[in-house]
N, C-alpha and C positions, 0 to 999 in steps of 0.2 A: 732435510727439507728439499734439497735440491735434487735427489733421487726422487722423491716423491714427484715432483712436480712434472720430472723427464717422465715417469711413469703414466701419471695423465695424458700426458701429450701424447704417447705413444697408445696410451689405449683409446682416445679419443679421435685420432687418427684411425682407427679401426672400425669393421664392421659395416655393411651395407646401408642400413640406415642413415649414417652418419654423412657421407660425402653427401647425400641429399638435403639433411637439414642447412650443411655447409652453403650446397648452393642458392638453396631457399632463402638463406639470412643476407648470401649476397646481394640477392635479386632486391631483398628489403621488401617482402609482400606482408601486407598485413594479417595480422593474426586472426585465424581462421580460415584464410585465404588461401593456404598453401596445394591446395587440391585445385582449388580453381584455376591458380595461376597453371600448373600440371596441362588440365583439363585443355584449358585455352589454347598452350601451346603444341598440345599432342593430337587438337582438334575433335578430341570425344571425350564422351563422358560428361557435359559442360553442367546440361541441366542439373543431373544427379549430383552433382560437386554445388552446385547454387544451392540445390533445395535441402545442403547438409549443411553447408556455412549458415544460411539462415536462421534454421535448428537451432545450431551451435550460439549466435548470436544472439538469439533470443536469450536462451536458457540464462547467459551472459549478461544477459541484464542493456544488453547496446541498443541504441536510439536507433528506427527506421534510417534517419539520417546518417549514422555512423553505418549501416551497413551497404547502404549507396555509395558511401563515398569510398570504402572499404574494393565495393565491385568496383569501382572506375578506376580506382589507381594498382589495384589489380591489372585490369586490361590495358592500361595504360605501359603498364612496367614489359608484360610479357607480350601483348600484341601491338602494340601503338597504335591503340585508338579506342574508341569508349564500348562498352559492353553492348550483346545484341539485345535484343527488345525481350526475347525470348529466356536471357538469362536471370535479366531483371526480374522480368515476370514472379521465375523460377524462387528466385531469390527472398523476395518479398511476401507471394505466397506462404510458404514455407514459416516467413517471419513472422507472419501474422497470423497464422496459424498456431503458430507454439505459443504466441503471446497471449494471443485467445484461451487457448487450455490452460493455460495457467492461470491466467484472472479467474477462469469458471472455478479451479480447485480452493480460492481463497476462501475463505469459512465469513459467514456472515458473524461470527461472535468472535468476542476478544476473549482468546486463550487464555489470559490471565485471572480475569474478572467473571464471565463466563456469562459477559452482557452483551447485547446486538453492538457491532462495531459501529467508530462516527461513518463509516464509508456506507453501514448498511444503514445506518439513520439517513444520512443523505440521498439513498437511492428512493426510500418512501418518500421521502420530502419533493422530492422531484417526481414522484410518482404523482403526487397531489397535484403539482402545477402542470401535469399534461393532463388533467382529468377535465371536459368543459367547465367554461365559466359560467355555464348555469348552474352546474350544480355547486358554486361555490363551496367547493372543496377547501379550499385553503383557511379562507375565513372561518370555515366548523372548526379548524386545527389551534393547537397551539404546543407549544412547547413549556411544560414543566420542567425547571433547570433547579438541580440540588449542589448546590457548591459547596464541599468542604472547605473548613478553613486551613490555613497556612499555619507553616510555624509547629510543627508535629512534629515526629518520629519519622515521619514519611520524609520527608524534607530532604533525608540525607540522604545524597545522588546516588549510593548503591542500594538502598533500601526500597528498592521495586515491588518485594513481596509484601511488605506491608502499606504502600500506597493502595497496592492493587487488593489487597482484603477490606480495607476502611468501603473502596469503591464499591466490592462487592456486596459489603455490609448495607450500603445504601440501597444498591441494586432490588437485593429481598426486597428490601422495606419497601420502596417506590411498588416494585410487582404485589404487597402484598395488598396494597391499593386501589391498584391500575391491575386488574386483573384478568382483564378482559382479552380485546388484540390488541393493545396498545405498546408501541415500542419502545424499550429500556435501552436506555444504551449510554456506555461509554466517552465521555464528551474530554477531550486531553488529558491533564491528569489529575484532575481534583476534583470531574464534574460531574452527574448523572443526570442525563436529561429523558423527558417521556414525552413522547407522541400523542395527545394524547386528545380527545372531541372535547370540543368548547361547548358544554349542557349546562345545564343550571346546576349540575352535581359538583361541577368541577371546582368551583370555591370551598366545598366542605373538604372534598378529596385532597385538595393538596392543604388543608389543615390537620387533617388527620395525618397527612403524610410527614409533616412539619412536628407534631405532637413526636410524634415514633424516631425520627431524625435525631431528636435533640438528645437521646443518647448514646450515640454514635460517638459523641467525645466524652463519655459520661466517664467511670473511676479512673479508666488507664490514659486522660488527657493527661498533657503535660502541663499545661497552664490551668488548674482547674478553677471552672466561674471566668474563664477566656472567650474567644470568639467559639460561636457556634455554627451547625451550618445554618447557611439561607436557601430557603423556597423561593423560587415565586415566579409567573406565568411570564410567559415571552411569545406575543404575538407576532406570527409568519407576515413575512414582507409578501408586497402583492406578485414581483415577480420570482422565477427562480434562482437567478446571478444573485439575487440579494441575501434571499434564505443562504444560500452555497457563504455568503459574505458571512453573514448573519452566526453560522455555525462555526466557522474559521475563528470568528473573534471570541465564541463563546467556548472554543477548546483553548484559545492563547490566553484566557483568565484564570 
């Protein structure tokens, strides 16, 4: 073991790379930052080092915030004193650009279930409340919410695929009703809710929807003659904080 270890040492001690990292952990730059601090102190390159940390950050998953303070104790460490205007710039650019590309690549449907996600149900719903209030958009609207019930198969925490086919199972059925452009989608984990215009149809429509539901727990329930799901209409708050409220509480049930 002791051979071993002298063996590390010695070859970790080695190779060009290595005295750089050495001095970099010295310096204590934060991670991503080690070109910056480079950059900073060699006085070029600064931007192109900003607008790859950025990058990098992003893709990382780091808060706008975490990469500000990232640059400052950067420049703080290697030049003493706070970053140029110029760097920032570079830096943030960069960040919010990768962060951007990314939101745009998220799928509006839940890969599991293969229904419009709660984020892309949210973004119509707030679509409605920028629409003028003459045209009383919101008020045409409503929300048809299908809850399964508890107390399943689905229940057991690693049993994902089978929450997520009961979901999809509802999904059809809701689409085979709502047929139109109205939106399916995905509501936490036991929920299906639909987009859907508040007409005179719309009481038979979610009966019939209600009729077709009810076998959804039919031979393979565990409790049979148990809870079944429930239907039924959930009218839109007048502003959009509330629907956003509205929907939060109706994926936490």
């Amino acid at each position: 073991m002791k051979n071993f270890a002298a063996r590390v040492r010695r070859i970790s001690a080695t190779g060009p790379g290595v005295r750089s990292r050495t001095r970099r952990s010295r310096l204590g730059l934060p991670h991503r930052f080690e070109a910056v601090g480079e950059a900073l102190t060699s006085g070029s390159g600064l931007l192109d080092a900003c607008a790859v940390a950025g990058q990098d950050l992003a893709r990382d998953g780091a808060s706008m915030q975490e990469a500000l303070d990232g640059l400052r104790d950067t420049a703080h460490r290697t030049a003493g004193g706070d970053p140029p205007f110029d760097a920032v710039s570079s830096l943030l650019t960069a960040w919010g650009e990768t962060t951007l590309g990314y939101l745009h690549q998220l799928s509006c449907d839940d890969p599991l279930t293969g229904l419009s996600s709660q984020a892309h149900l949210r973004s119509r719903l707030s679509e409605l409340h920028r629409l003028p209030p003459t045209e009383r958009a919101v008020a045409a609207h409503a929300l048809v919410v299908c809850a399964l019930p508890f107390g399943d198969p689905s229940e057991d925490p690693v049993d994902h695929f089978t929450r997520a086919m009961r979901l999809a199972r509802a999904g059809e059925m809701a689409r085979t009703v709502f047929a139109r452009d109205e939106t399916v989608a995905r509501v936490g984990m036991h929920r299906v809710a639909v987009l859907a215009r508040r007409d005179d149809r719309l009481g038979r429509r979610v009966r019939v929807l209600r009729t077709l539901l009810g076998g959804v727990e039919g031979p393979g329930s565990r409790v049979p003659g148990g809870p079944v799901v429930r239907v039924w209409i959930e009218g839109l708050p007048d502003t959009d904080a509330c629907t956003g409220m509205l929907l939060d509480e109706l994926a936490r049930g």
